[in-house]
TORPA-4810 file (N, C-alpha, C, O; in nm, 3 decimals):
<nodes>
NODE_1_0.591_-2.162_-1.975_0.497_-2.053_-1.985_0.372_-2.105_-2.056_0.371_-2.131_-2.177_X
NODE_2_0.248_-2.123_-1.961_0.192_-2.119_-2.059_0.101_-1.994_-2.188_0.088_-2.017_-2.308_X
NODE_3_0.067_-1.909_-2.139_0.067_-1.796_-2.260_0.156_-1.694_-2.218_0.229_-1.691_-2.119_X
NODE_4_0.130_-1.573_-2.347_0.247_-1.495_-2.304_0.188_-1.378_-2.172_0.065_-1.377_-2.172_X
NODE_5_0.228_-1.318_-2.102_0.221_-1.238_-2.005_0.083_-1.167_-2.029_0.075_-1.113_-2.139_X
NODE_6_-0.014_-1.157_-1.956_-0.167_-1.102_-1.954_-0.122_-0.954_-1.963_-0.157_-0.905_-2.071_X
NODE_7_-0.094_-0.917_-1.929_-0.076_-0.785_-1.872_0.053_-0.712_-2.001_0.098_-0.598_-1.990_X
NODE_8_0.074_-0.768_-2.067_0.159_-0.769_-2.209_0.039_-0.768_-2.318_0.025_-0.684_-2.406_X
NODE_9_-0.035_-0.865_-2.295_-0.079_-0.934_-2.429_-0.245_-0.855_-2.437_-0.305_-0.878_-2.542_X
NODE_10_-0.319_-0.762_-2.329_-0.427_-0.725_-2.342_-0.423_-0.566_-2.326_-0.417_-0.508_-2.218_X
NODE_11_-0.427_-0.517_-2.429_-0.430_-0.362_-2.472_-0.440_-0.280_-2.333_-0.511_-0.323_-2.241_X
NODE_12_-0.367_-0.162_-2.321_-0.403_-0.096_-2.181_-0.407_-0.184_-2.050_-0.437_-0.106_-1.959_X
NODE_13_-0.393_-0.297_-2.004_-0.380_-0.326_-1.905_-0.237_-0.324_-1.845_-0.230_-0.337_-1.723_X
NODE_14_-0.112_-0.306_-1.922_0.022_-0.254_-1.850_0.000_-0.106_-1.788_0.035_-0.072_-1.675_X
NODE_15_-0.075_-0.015_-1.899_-0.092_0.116_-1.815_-0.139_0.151_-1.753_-0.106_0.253_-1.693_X
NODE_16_-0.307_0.047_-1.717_-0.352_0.038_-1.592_-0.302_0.052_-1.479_-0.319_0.135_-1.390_X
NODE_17_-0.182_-0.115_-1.500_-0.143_-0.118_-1.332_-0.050_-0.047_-1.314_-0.048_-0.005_-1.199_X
NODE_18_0.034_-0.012_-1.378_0.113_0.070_-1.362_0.074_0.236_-1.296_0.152_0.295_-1.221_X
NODE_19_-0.041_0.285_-1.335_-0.113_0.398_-1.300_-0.184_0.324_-1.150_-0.234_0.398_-1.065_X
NODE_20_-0.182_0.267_-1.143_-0.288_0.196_-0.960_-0.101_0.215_-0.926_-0.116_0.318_-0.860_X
NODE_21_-0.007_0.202_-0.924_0.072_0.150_-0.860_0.146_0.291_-0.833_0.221_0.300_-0.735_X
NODE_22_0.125_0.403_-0.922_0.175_0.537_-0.898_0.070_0.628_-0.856_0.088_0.749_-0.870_X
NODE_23_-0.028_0.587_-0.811_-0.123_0.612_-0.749_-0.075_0.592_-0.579_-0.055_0.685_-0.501_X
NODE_24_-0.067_0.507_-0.562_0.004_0.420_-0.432_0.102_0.487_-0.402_0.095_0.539_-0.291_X
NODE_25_0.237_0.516_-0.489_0.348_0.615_-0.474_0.290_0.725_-0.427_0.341_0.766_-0.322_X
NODE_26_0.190_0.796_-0.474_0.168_0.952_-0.435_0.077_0.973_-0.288_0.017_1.071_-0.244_X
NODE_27_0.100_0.814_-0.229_0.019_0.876_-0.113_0.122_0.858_0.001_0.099_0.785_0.098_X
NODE_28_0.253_0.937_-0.019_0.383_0.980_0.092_0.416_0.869_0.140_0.508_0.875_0.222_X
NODE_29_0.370_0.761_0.117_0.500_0.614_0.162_0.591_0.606_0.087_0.587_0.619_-0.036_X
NODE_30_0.706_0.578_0.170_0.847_0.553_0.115_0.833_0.434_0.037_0.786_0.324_0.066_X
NODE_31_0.902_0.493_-0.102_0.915_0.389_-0.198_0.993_0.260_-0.153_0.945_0.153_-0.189_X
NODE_32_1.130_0.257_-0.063_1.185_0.147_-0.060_1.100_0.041_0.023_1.119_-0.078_0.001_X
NODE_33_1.010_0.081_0.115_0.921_0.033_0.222_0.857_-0.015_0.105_0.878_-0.136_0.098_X
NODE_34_0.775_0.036_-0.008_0.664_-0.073_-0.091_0.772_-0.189_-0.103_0.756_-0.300_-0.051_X
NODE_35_0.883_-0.150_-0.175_0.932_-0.265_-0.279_0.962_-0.386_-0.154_0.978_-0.505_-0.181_X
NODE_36_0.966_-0.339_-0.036_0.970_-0.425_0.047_0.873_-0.542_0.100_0.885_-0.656_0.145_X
NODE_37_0.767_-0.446_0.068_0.618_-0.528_0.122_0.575_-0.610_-0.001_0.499_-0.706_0.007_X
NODE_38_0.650_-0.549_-0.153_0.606_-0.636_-0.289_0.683_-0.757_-0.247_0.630_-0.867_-0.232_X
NODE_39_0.814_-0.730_-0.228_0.895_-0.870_-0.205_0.824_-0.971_-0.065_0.852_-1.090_-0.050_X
NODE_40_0.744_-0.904_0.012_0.693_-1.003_0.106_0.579_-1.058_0.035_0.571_-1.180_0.052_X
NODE_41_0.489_-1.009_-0.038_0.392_-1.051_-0.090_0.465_-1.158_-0.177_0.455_-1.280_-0.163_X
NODE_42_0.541_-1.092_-0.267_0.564_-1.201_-0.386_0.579_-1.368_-0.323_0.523_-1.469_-0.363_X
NODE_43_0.697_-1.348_-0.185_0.746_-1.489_-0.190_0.608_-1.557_-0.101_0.573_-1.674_-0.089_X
NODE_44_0.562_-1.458_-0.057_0.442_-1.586_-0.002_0.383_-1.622_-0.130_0.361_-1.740_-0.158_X
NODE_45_0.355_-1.524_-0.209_0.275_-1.583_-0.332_0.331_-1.675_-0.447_0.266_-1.715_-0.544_X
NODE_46_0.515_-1.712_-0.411_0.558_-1.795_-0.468_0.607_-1.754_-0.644_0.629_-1.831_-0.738_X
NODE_47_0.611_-1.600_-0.637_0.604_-1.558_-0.784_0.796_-1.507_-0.803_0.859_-1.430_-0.731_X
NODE_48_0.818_-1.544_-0.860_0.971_-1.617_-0.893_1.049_-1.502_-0.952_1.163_-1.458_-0.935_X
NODE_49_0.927_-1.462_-1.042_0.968_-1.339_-1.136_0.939_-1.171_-1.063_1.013_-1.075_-1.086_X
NODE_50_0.816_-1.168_-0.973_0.888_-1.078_-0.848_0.964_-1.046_-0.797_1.026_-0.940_-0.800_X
NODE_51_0.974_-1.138_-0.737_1.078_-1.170_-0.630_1.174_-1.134_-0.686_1.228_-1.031_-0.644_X
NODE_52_1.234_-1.206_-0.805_1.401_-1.182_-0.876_1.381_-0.991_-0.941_1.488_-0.935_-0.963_X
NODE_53_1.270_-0.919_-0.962_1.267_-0.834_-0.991_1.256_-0.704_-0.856_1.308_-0.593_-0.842_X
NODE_54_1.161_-0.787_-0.772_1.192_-0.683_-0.650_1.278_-0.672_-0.580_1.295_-0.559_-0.535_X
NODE_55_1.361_-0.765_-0.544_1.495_-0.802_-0.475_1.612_-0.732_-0.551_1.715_-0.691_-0.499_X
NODE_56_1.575_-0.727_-0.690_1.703_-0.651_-0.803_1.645_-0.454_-0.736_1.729_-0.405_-0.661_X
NODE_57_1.554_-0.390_-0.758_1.492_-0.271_-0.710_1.543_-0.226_-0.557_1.556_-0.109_-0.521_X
NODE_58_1.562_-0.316_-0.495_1.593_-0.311_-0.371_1.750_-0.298_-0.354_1.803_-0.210_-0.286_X
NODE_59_1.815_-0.394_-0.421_1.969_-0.380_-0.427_2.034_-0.245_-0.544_2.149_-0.202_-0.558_X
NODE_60_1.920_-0.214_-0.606_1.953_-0.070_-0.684_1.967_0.008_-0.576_2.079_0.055_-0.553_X
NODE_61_1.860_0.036_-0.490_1.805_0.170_-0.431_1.903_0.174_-0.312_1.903_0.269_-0.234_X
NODE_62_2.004_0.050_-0.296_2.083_0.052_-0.204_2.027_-0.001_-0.037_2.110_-0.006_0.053_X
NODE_63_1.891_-0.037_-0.011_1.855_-0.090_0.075_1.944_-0.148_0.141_2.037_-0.182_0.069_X
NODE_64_1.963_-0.186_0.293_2.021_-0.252_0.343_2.031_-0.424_0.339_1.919_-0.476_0.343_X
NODE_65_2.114_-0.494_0.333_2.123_-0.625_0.305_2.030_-0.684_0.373_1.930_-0.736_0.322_X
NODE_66_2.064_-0.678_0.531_1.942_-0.740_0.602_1.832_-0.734_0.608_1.768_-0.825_0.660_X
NODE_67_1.759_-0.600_0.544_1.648_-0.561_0.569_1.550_-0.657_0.389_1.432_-0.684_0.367_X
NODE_68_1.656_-0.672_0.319_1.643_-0.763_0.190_1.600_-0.841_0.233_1.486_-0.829_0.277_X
NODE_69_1.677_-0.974_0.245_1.718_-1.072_0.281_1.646_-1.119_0.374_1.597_-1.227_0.342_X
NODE_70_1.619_-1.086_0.476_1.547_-1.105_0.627_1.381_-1.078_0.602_1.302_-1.122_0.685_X
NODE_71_1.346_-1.025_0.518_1.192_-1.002_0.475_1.112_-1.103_0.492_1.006_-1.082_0.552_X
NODE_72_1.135_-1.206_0.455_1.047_-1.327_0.479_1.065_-1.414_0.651_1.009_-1.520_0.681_X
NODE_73_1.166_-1.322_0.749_1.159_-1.358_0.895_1.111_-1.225_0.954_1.129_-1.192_1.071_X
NODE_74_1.048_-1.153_0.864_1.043_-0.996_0.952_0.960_-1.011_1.075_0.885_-0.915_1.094_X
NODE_75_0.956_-1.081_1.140_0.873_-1.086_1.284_1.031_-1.105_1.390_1.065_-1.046_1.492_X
NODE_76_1.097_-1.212_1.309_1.249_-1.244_1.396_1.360_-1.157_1.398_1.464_-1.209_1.438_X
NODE_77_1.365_-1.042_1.366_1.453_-1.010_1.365_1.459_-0.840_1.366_1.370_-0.782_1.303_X
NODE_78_1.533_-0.783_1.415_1.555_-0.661_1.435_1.584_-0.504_1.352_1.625_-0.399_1.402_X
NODE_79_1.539_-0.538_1.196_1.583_-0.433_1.139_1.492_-0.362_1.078_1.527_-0.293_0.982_X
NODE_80_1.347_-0.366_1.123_1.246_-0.279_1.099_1.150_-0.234_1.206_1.132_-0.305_1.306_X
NODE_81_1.078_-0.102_1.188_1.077_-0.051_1.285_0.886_-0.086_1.284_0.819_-0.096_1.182_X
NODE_82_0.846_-0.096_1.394_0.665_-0.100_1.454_0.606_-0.042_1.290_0.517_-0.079_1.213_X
NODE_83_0.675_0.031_1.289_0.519_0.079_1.128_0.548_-0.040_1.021_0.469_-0.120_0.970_X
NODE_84_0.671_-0.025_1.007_0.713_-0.135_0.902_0.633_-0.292_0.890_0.583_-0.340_0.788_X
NODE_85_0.642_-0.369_1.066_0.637_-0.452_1.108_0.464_-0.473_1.063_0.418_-0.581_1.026_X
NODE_86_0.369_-0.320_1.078_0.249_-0.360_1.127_0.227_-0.336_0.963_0.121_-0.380_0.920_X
NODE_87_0.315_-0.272_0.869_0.223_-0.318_0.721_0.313_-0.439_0.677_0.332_-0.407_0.559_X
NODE_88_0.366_-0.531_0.689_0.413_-0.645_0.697_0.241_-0.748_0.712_0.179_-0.825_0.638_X
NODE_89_0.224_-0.700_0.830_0.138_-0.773_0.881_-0.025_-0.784_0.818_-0.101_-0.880_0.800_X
NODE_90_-0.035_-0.649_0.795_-0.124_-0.598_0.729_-0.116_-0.686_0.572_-0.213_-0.724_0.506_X
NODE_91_0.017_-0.702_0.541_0.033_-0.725_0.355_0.011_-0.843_0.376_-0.078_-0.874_0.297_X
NODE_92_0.054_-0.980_0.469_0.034_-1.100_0.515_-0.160_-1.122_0.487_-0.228_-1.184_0.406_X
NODE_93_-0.186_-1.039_0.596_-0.339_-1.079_0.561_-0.444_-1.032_0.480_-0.556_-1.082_0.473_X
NODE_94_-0.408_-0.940_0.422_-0.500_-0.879_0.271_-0.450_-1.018_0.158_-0.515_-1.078_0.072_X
NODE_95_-0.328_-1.031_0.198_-0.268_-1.154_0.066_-0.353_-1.266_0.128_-0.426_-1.316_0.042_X
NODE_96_-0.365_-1.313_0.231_-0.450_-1.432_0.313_-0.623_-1.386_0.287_-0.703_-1.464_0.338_X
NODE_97_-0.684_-1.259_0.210_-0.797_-1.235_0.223_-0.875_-1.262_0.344_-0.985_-1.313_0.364_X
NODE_98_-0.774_-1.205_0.428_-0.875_-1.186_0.603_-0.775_-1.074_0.646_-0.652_-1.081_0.640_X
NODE_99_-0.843_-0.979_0.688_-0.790_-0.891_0.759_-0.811_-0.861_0.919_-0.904_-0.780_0.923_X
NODE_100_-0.764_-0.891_1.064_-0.848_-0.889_1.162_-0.839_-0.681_1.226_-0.776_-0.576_1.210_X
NODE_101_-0.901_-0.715_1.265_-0.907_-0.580_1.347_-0.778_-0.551_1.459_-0.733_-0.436_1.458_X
NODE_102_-0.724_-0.637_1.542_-0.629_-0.575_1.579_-0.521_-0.520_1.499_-0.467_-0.411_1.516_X
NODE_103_-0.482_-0.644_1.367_-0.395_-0.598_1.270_-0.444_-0.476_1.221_-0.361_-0.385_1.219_X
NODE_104_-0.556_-0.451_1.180_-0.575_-0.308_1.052_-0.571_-0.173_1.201_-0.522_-0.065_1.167_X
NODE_105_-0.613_-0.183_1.333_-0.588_-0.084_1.384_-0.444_-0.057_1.430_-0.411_0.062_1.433_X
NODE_106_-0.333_-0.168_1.474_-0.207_-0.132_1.430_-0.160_-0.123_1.352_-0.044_-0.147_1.386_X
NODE_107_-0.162_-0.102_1.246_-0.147_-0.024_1.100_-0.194_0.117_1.127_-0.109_0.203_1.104_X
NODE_108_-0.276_0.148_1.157_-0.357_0.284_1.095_-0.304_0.363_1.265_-0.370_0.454_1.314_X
NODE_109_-0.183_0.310_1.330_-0.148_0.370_1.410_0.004_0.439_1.367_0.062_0.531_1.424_X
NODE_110_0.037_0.381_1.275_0.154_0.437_1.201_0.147_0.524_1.071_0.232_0.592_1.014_X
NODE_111_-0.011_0.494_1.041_0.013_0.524_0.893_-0.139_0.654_0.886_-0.229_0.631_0.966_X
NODE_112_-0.150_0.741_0.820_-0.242_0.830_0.814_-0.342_0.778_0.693_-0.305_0.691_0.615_X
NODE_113_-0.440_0.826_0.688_-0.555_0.753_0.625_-0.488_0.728_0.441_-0.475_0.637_0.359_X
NODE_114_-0.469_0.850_0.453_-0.425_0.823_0.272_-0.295_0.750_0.254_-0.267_0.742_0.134_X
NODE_115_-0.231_0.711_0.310_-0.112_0.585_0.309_-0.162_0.465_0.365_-0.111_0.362_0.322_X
NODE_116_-0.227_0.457_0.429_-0.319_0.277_0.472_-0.381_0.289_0.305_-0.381_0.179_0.250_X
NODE_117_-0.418_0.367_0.244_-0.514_0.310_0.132_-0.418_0.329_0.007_-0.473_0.275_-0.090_X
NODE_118_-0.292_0.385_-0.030_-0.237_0.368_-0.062_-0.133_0.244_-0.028_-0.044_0.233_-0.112_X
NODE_119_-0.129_0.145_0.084_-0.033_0.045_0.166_-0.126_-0.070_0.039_-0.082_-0.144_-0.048_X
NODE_120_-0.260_-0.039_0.081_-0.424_-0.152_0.054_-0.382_-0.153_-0.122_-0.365_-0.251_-0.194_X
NODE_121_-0.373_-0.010_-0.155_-0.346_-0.045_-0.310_-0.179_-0.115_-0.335_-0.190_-0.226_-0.385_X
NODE_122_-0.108_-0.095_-0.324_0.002_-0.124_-0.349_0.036_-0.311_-0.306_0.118_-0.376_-0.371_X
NODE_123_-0.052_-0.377_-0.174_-0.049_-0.470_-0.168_-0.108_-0.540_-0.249_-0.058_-0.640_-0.301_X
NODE_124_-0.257_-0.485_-0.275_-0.383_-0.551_-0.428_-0.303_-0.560_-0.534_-0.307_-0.661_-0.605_X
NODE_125_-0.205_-0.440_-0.565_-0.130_-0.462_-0.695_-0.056_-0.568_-0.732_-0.049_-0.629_-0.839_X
NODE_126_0.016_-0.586_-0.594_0.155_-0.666_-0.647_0.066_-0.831_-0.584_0.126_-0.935_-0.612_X
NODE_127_-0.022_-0.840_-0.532_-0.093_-0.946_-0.549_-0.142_-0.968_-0.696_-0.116_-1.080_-0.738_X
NODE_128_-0.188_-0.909_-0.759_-0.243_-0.934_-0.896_-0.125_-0.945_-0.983_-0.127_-1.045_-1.054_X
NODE_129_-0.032_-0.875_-0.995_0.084_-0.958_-1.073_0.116_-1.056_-0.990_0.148_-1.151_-1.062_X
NODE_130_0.124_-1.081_-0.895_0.178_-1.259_-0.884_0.083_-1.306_-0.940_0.112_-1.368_-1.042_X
NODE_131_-0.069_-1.300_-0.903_-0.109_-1.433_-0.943_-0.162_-1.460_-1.110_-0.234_-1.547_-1.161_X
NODE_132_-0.066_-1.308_-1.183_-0.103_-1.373_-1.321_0.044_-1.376_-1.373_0.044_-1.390_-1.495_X
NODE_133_0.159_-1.368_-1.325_0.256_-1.463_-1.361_0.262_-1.603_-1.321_0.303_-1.698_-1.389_X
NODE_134_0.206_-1.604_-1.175_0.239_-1.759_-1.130_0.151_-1.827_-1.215_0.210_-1.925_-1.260_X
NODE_135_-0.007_-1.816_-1.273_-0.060_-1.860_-1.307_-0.028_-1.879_-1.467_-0.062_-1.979_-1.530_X
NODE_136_0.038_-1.775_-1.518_0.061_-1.852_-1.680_0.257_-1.865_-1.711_0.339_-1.858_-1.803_X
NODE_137_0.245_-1.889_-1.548_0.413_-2.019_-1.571_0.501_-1.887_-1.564_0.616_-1.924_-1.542_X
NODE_138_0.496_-1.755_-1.572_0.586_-1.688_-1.626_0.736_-1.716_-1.581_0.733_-1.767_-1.469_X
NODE_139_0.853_-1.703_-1.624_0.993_-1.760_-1.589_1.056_-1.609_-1.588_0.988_-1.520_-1.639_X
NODE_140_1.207_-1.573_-1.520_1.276_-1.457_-1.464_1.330_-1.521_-1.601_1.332_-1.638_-1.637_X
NODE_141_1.375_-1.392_-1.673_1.447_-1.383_-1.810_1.619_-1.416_-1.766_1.706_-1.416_-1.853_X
</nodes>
């Protein structure tokens, strides 16, 4: 590690994100669907301590194994449905900072305006905790 956790260590910024992230909750997307799209973000973003925390959220809430597990092949395989698939796709390239137009209009074919911008916040979020755990080393307790 190298310092202790940003988001620990600078006054009000835990209740920040935490408030952006229940913000995101209140715009009628299913909670197990975020923790799903956090766990796709995390492992592209390589954040260790996500991952072991979203993957634990997921096996609380009782999610299905495959639909766990299989997250990082979700193009190969059969256990999510077109909306799922297209904010998958969507979370892929906001995390890649390019978004194309066919992707954001299949998205916004599943999703009604105030859940695409709630999808947009909830992906920004769990992008910004990866990249300030990955960046100051943070380790899964």
């Amino acid at each position: 590690m190298r310092i202790a956790n940003p988001i620990l260590s600078v006054p009000g910024a835990m209740k920040a994100l935490l408030d952006l992230s229940e913000a995101a909750a209140r715009t009628g997307l299913d909670g197990d669907y975020v923790e799903l799209i956090c766990l796709r973000v995390s492992i592209m973003n390589g954040c260790g301590m996500c991952i072991d925390y979203h993957t634990k959220l997921l096996r609380q809430a009782n999610v299905a194994d495959e639909k766990v597990y299989a997250v990082a092949g979700w193009r190969d395989v059969p256990y999510y449905s077109d909306a799922e698939k297209a904010g998958f796709a969507l979370a892929e390239q906001i995390t890649h900072v390019h978004v194309s137009d066919d992707v954001w209009n299949e998205a916004a074919k599943h999703y009604s305006e105030e859940e695409l911008a709630g999808l947009v916040i909830a992906i920004g979020a769990i992008n910004l905790w990866n990249r300030m755990n990955v960046a100051t080393q943070q380790k899964v307790a």
